[in-house]
N, CA and C atoms of all chains as a GROMACS GRO file, in nm:
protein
  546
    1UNK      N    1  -0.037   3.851  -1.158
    1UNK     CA    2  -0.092   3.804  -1.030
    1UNK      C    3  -0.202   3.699  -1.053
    2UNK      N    4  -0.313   3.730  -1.154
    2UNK     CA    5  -0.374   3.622  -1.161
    2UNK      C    6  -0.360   3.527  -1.240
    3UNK      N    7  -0.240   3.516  -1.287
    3UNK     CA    8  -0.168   3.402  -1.360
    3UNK      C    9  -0.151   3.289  -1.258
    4UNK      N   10  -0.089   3.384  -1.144
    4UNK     CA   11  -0.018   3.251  -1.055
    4UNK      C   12  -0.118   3.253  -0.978
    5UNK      N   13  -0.220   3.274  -0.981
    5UNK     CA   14  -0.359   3.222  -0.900
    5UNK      C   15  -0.383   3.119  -0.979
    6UNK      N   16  -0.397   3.109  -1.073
    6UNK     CA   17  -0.474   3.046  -1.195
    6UNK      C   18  -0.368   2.899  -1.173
    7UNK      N   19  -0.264   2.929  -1.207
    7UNK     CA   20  -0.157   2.826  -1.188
    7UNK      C   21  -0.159   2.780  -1.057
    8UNK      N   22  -0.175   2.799  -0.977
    8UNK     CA   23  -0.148   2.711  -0.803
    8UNK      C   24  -0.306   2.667  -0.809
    9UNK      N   25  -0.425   2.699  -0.877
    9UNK     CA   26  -0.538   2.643  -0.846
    9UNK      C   27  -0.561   2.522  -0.946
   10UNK      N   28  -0.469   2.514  -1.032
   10UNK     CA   29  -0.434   2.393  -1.136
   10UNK      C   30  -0.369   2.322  -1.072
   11UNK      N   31  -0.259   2.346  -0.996
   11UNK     CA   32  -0.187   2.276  -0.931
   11UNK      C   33  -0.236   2.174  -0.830
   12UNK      N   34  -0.301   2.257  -0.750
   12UNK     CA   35  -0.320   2.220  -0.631
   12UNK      C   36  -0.477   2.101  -0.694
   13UNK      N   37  -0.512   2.115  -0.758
   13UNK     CA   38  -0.634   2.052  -0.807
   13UNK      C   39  -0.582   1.910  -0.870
   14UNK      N   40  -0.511   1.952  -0.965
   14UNK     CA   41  -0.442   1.804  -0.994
   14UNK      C   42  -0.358   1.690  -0.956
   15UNK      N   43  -0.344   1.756  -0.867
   15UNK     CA   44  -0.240   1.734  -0.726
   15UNK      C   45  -0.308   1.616  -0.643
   16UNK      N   46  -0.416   1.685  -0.577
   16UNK     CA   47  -0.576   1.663  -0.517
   16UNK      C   48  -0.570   1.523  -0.593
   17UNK      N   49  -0.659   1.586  -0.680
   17UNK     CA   50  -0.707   1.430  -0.800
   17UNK      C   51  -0.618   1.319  -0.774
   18UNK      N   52  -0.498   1.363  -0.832
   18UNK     CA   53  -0.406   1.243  -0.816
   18UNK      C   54  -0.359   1.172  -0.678
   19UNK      N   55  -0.392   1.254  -0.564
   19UNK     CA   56  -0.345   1.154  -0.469
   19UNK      C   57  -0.476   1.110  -0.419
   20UNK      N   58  -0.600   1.134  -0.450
   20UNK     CA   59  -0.738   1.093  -0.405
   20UNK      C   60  -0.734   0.962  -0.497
   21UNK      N   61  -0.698   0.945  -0.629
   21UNK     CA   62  -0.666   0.834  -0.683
   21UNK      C   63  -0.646   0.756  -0.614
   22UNK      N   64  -0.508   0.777  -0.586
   22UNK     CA   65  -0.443   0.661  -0.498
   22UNK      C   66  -0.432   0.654  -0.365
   23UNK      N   67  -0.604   0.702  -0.337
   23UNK     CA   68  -0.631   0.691  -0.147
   23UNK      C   69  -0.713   0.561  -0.100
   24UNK      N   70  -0.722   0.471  -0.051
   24UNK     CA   71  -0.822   0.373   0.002
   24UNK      C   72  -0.924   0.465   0.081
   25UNK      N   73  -0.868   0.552   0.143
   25UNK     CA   74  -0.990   0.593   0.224
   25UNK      C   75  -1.088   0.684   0.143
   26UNK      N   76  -1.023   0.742   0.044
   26UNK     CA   77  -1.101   0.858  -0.112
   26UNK      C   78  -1.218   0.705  -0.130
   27UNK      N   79  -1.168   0.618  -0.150
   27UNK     CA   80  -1.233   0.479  -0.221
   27UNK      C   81  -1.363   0.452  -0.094
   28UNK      N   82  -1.353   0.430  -0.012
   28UNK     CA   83  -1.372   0.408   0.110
   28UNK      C   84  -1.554   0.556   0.116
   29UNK      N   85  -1.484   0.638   0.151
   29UNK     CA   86  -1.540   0.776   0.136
   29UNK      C   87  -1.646   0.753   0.055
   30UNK      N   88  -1.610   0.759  -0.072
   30UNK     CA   89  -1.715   0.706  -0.219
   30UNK      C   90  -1.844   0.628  -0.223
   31UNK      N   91  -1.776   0.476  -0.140
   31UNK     CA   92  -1.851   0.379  -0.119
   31UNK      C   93  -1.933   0.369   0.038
   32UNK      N   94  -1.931   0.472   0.052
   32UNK     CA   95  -2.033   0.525   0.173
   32UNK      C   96  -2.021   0.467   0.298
   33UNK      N   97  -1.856   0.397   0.335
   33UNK     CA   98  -1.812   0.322   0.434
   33UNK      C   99  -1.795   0.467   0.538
   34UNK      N  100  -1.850   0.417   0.673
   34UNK     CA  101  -1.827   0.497   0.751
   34UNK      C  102  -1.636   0.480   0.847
   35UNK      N  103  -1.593   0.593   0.777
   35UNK     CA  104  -1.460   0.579   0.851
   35UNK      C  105  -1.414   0.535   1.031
   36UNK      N  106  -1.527   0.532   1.055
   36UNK     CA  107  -1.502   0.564   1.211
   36UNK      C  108  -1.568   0.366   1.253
   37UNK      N  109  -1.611   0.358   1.160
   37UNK     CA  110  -1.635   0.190   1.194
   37UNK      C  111  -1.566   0.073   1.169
   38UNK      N  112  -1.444   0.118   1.109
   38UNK     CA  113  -1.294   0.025   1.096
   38UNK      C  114  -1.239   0.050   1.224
   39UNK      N  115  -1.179  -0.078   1.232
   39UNK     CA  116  -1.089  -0.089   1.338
   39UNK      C  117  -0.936  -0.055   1.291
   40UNK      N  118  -0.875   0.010   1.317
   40UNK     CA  119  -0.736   0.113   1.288
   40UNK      C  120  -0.625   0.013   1.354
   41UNK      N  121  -0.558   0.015   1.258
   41UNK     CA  122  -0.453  -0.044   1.328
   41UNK      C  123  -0.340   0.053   1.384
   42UNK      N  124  -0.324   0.077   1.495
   42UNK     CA  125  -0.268   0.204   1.520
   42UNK      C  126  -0.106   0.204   1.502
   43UNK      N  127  -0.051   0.335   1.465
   43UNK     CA  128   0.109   0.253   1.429
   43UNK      C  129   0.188   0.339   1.457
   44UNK      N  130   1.609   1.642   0.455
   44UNK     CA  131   1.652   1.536   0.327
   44UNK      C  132   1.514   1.502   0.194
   45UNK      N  133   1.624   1.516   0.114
   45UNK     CA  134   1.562   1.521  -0.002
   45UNK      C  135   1.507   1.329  -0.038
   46UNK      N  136   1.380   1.363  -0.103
   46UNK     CA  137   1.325   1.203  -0.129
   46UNK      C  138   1.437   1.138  -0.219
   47UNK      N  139   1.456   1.035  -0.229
   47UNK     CA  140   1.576   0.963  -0.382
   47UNK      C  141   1.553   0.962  -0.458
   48UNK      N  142   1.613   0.908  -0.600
   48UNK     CA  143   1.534   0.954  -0.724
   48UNK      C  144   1.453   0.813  -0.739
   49UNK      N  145   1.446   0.705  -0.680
   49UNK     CA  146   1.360   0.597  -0.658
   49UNK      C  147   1.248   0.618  -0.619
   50UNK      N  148   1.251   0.718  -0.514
   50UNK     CA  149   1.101   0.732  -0.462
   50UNK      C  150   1.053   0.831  -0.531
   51UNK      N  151   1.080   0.922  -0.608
   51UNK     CA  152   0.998   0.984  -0.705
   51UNK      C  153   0.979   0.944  -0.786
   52UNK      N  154   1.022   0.855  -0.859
   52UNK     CA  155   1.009   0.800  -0.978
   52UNK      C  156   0.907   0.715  -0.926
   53UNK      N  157   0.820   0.654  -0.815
   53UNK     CA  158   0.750   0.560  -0.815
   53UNK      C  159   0.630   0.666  -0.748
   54UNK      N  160   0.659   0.787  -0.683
   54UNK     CA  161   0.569   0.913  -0.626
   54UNK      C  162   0.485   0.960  -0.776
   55UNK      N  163   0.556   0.992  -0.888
   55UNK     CA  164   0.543   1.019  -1.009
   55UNK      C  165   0.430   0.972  -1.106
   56UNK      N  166   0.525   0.813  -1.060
   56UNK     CA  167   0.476   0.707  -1.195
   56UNK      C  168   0.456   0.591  -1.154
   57UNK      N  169   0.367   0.618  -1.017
   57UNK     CA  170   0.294   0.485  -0.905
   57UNK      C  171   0.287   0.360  -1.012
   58UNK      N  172   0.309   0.263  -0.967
   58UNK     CA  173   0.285   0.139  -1.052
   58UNK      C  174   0.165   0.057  -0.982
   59UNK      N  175   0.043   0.003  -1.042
   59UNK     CA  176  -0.043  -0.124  -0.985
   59UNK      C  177  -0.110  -0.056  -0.856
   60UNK      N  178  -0.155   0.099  -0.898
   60UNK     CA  179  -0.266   0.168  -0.828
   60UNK      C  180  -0.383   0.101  -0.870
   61UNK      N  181  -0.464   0.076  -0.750
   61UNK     CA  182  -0.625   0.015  -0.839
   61UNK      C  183  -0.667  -0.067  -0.736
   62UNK      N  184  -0.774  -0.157  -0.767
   62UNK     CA  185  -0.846  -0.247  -0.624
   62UNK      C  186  -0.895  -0.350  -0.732
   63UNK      N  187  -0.850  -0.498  -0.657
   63UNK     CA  188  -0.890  -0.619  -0.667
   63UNK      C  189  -1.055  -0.583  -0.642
   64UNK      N  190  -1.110  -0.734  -0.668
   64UNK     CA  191  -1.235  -0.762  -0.643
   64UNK      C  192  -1.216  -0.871  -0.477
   65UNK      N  193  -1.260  -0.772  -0.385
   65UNK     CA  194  -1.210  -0.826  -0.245
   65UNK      C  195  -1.286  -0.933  -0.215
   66UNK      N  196  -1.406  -1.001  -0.267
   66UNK     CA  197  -1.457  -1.041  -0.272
   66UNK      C  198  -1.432  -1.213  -0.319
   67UNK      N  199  -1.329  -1.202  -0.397
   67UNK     CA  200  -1.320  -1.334  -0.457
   67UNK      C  201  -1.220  -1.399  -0.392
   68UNK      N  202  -1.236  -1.565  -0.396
   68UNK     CA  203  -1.152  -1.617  -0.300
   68UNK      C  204  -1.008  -1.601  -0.288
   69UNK      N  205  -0.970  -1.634  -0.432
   69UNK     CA  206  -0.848  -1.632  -0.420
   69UNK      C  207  -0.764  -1.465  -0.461
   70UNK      N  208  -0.849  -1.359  -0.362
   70UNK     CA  209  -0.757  -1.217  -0.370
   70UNK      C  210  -0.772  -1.230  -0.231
   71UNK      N  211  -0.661  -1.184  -0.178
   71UNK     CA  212  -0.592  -1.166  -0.056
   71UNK      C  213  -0.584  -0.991  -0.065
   72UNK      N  214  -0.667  -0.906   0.084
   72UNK     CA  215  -0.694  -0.793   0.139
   72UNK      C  216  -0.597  -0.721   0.258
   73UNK      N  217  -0.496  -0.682   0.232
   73UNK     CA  218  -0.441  -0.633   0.385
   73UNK      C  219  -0.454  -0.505   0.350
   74UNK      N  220  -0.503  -0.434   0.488
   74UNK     CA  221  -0.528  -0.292   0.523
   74UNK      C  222  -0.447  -0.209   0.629
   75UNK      N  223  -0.354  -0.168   0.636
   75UNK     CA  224  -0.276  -0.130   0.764
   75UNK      C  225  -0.271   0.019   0.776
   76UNK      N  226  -0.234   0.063   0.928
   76UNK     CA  227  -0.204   0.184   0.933
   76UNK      C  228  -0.354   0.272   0.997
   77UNK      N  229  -0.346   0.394   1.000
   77UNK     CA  230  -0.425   0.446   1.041
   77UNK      C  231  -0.472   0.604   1.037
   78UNK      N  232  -0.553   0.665   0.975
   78UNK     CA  233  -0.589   0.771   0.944
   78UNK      C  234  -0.550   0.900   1.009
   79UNK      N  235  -0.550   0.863   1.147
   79UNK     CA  236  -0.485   0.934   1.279
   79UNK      C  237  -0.315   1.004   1.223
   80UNK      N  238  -0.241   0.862   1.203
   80UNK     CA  239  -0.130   0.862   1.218
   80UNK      C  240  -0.076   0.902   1.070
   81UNK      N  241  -0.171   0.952   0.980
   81UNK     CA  242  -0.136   0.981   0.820
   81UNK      C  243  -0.108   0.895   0.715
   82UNK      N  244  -0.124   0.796   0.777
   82UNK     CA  245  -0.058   0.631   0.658
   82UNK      C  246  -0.171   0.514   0.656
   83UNK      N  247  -0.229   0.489   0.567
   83UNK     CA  248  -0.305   0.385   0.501
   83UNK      C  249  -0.294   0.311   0.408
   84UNK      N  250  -0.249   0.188   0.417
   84UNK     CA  251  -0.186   0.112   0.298
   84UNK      C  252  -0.297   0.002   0.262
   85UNK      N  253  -0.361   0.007   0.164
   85UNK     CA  254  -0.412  -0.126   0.125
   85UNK      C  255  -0.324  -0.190   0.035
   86UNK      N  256  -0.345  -0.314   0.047
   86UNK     CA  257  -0.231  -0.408  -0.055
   86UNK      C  258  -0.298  -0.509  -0.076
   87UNK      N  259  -0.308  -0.558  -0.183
   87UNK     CA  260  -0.431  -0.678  -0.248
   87UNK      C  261  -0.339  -0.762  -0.332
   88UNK      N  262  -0.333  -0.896  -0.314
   88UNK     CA  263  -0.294  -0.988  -0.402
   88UNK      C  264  -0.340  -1.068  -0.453
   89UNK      N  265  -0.350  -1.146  -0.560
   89UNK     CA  266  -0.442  -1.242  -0.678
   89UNK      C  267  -0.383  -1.389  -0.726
   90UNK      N  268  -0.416  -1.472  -0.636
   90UNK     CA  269  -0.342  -1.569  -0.658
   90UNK      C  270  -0.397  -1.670  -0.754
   91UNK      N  271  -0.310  -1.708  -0.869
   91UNK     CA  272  -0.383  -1.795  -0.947
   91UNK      C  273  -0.350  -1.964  -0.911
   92UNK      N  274  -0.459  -1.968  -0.902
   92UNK     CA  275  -0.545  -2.120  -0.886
   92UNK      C  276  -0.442  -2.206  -0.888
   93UNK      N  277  -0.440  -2.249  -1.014
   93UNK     CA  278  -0.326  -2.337  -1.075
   93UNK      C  279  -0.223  -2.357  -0.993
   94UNK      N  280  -0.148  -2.256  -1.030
   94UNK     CA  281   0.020  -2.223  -1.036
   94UNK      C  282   0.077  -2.199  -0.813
   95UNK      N  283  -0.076  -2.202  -0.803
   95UNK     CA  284   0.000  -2.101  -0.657
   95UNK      C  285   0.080  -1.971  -0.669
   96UNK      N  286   0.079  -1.929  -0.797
   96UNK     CA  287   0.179  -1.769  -0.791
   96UNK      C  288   0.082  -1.638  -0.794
   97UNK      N  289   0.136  -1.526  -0.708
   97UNK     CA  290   0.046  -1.403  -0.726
   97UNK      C  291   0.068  -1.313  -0.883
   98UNK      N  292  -0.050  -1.354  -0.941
   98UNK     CA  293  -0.078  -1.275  -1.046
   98UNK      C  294  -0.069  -1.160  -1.063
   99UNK      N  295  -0.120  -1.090  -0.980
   99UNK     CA  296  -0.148  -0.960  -1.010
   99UNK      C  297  -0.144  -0.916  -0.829
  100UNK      N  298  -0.115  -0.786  -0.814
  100UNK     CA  299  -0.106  -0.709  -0.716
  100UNK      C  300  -0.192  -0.553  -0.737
  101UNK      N  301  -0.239  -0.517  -0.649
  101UNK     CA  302  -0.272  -0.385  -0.678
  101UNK      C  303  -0.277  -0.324  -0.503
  102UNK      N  304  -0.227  -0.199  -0.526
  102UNK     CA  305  -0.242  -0.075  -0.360
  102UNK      C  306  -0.292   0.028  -0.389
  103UNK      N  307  -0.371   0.080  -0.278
  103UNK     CA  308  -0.424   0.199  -0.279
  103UNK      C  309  -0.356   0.286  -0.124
  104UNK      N  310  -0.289   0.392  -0.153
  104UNK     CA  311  -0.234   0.440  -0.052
  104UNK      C  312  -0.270   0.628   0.046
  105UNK      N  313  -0.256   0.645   0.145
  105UNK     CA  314  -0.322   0.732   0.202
  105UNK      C  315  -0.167   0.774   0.254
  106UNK      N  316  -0.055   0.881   0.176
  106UNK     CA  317  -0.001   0.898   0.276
  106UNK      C  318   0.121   1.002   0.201
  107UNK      N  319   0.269   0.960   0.271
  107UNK     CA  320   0.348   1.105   0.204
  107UNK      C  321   0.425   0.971   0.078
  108UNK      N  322   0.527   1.042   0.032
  108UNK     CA  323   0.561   1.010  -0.101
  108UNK      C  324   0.639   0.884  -0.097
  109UNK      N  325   0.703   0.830   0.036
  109UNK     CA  326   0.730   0.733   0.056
  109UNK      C  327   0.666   0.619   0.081
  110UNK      N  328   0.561   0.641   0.095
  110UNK     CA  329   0.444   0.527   0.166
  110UNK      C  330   0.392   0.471   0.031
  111UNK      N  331   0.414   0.570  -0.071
  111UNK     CA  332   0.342   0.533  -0.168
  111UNK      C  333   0.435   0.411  -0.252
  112UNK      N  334   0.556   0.539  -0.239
  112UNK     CA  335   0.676   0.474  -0.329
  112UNK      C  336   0.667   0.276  -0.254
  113UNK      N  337   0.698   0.304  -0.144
  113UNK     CA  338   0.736   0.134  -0.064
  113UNK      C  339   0.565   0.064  -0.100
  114UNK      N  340   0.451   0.085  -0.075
  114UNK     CA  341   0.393  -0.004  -0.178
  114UNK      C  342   0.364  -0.039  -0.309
  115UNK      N  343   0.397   0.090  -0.437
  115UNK     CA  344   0.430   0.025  -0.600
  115UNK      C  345   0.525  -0.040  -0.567
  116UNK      N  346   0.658  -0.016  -0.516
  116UNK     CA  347   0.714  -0.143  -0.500
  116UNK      C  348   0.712  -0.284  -0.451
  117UNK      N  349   0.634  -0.248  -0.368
  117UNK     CA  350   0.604  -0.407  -0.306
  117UNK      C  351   0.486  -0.452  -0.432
  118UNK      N  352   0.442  -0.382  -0.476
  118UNK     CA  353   0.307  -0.466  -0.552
  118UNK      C  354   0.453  -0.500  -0.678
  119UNK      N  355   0.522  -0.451  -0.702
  119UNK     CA  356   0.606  -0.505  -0.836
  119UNK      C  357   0.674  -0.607  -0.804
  120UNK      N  358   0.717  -0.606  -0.639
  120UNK     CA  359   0.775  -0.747  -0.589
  120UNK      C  360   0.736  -0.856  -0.629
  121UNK      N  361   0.564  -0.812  -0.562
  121UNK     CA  362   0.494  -0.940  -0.531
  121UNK      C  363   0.456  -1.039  -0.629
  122UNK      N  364   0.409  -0.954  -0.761
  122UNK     CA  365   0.415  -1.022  -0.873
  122UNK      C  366   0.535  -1.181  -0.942
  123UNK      N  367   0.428  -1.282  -0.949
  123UNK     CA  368   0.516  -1.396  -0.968
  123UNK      C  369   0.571  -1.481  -0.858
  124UNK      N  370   0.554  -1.440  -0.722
  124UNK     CA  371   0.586  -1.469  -0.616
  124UNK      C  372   0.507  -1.544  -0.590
  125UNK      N  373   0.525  -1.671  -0.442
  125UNK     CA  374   0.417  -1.721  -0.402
  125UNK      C  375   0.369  -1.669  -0.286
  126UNK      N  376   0.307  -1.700  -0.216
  126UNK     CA  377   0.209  -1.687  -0.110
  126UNK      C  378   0.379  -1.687  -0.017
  127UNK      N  379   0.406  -1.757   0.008
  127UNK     CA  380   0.495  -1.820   0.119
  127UNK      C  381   0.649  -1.743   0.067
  128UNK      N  382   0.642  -1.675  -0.065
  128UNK     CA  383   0.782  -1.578  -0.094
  128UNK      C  384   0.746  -1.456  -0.070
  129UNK      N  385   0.636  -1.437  -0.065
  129UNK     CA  386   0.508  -1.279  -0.065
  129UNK      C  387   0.613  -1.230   0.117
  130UNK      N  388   0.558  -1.367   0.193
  130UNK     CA  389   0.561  -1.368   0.328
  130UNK      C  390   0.765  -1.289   0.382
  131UNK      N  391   0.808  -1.349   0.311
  131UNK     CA  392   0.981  -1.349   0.378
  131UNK      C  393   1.013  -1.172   0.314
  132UNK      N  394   0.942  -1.120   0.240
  132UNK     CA  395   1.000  -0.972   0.189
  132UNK      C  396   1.010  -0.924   0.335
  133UNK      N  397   1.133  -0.866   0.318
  133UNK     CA  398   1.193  -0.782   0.426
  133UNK      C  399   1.195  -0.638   0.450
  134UNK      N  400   1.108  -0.549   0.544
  134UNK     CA  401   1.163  -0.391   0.488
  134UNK      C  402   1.208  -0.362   0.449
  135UNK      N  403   1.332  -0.407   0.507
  135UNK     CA  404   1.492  -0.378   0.494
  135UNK      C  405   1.514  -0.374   0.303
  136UNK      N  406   1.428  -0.457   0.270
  136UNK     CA  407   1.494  -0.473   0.125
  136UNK      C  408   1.420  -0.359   0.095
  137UNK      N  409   1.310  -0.273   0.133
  137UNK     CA  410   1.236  -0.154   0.047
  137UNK      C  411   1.321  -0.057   0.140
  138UNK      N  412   1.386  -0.053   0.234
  138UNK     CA  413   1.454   0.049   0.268
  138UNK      C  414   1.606   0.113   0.162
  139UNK      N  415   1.658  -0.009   0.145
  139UNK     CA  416   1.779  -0.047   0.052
  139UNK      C  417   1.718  -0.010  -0.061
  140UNK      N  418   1.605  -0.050  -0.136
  140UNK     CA  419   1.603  -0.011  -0.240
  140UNK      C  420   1.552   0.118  -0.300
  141UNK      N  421   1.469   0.190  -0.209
  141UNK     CA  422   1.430   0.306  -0.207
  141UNK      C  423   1.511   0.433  -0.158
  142UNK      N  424   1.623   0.354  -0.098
  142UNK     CA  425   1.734   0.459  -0.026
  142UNK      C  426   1.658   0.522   0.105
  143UNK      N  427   1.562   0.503   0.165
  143UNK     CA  428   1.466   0.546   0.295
  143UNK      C  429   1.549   0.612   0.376
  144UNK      N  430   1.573   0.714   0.402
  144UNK     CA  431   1.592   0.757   0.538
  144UNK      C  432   1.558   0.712   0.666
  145UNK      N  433   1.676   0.709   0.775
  145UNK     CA  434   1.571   0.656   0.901
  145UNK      C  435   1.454   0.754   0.963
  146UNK      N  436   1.430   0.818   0.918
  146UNK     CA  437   1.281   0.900   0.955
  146UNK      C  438   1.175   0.817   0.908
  147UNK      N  439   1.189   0.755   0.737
  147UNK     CA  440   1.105   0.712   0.674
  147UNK      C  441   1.129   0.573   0.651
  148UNK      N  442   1.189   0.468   0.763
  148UNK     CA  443   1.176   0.343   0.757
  148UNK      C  444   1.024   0.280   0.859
  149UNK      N  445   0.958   0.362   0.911
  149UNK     CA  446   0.803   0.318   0.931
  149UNK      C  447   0.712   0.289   0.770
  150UNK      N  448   0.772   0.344   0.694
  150UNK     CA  449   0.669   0.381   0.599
  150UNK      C  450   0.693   0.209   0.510
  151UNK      N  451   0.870   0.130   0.487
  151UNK     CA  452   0.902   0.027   0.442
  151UNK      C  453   0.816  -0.099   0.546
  152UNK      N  454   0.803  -0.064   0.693
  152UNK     CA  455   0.697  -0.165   0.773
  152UNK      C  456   0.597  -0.191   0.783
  153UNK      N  457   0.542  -0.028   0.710
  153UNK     CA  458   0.406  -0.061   0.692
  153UNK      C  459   0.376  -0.113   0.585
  154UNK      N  460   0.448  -0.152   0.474
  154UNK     CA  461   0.454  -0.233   0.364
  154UNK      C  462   0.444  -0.382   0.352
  155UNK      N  463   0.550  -0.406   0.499
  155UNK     CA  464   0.567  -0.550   0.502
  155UNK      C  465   0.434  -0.566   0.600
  156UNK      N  466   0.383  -0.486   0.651
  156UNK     CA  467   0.265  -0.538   0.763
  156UNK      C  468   0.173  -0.554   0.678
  157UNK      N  469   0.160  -0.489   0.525
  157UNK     CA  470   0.048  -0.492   0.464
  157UNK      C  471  -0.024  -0.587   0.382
  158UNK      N  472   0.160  -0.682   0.323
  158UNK     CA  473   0.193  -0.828   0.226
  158UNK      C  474   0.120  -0.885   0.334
  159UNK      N  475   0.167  -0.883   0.486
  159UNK     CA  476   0.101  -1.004   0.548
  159UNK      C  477   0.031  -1.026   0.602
  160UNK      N  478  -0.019  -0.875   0.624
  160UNK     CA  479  -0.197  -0.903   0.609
  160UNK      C  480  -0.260  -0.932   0.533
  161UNK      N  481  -0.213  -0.893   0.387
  161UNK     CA  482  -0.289  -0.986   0.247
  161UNK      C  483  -0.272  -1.083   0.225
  162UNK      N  484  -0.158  -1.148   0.289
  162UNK     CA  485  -0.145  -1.307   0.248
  162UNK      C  486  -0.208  -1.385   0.414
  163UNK      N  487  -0.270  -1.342   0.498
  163UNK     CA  488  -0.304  -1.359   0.583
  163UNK      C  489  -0.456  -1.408   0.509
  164UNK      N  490  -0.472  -1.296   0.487
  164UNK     CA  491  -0.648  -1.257   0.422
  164UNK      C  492  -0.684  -1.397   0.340
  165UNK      N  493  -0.579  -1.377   0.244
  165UNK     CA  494  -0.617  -1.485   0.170
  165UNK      C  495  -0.563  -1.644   0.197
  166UNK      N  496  -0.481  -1.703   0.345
  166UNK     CA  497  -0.507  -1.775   0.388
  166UNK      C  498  -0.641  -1.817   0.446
  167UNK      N  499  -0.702  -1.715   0.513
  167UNK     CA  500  -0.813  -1.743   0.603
  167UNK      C  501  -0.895  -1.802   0.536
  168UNK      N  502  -0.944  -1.703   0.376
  168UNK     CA  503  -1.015  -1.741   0.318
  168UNK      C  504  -0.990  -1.879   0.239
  169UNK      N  505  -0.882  -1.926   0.200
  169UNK     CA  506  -0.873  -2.073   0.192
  169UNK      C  507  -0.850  -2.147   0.259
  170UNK      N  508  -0.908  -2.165   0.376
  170UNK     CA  509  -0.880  -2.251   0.498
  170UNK      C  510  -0.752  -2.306   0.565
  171UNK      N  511  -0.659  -2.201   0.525
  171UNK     CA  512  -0.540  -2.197   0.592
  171UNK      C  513  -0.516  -2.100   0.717
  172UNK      N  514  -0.441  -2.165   0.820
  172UNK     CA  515  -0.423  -2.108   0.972
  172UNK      C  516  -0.356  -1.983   0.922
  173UNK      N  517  -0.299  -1.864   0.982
  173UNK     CA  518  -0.321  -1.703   0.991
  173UNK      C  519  -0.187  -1.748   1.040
  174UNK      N  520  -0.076  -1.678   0.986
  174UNK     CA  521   0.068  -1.659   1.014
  174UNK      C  522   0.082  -1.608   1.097
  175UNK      N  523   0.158  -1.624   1.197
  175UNK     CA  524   0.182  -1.508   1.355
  175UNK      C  525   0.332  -1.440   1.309
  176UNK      N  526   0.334  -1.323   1.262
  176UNK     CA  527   0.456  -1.237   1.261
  176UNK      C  528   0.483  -1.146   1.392
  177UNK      N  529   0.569  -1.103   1.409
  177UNK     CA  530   0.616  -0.963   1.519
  177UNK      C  531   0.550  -0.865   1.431
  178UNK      N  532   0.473  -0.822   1.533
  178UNK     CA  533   0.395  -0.693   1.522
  178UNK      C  534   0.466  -0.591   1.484
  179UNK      N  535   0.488  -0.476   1.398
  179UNK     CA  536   0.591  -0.380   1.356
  179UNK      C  537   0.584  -0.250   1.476
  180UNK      N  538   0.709  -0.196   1.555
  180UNK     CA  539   0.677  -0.095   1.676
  180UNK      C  540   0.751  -0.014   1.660
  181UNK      N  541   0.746   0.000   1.509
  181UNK     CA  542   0.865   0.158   1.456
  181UNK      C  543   0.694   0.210   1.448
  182UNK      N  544   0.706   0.405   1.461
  182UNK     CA  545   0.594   0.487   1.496
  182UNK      C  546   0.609   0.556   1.380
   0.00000   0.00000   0.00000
């Protein structure tokens, strides 16, 4: 049981990491841009 | 429906993740999409001086496995291309080549909305007039 705890909290963590990588808004976030002060292109 | 083995292979093994220096003249910035709606595409292109060809490409993406897949591909397109070949990429060709489902042909438009907002970007900034395309009204 706490194997596959151990394993889905690896998972889910590296998982995380890797798509925060490749987020503009993770980037965005970082650089202390306030999300709500872009204009959205709505789609 | 299951993703193709195209779009995992680029979900996987993203190509030309990373950020230009937005700052400099000749990188071109398009940002599309919207946080709301789950999809954020930045797409940055680097045009060298000289040659008029895009050097280098790089995206940063906010979204599901297709959004990602249709911009490494477009940044592998764009490479070697000019400004004005950047412009004519067609969804249609990241739909075809990714095998897209029609559920997930918004995700190939927001690709092409993103080239031409970056090659937009980096008209403005070299004193070139701003391309008027059809607005993309797949949801």
């Amino acid at each position: 049981m706490e194997d596959q705890i151990d394993y889905t909290i690896e998972q889910v963590t590296n998982t995380v990491n890797k798509l925060r990588e490749m987020s503009p808004l993770w980037e965005m976030y970082k650089e202390g841009i306030d999300m709500n002060s872009i204009e959205w292109a709505h789609h | 429906m299951a993703y193709s083995e195209k779009v995992l292979g680029h979900y996987t093994n993203p190509q030309n993740v990373g950020t230009l220096d937005k700052n400099k003249q000749n990188v071109g910035t398009g940002l599309v999409g919207a946080p709301e709606c789950g999809d954020v595409m930045r797409l940055q292109i680097e045009v060298d001086d000289a040659t008029g060809l895009i050097k280098d490409a790089k995206f940063k993406t906010f979204g599901c496995g297709s959004a990602i897949a249709s911009s490494s591909l477009a940044t592998e397109w764009l490479k070697g291309k000019t400004v004005d070949e950047a412009m004519k990429i067609d969804n249609m060709e990241i739909v075809e080549e990714l095998h897209l489902p029609p559920v997930k042909i918004h995700c190939s438009v927001l690709a092409e909305d993103a080239i031409k907002a970056a090659v937009n970007d980096y008209r403005v900034k070299n004193g070139l007039p701003v391309l008027k395309f059809e607005e993309s009204v797949v949801h």
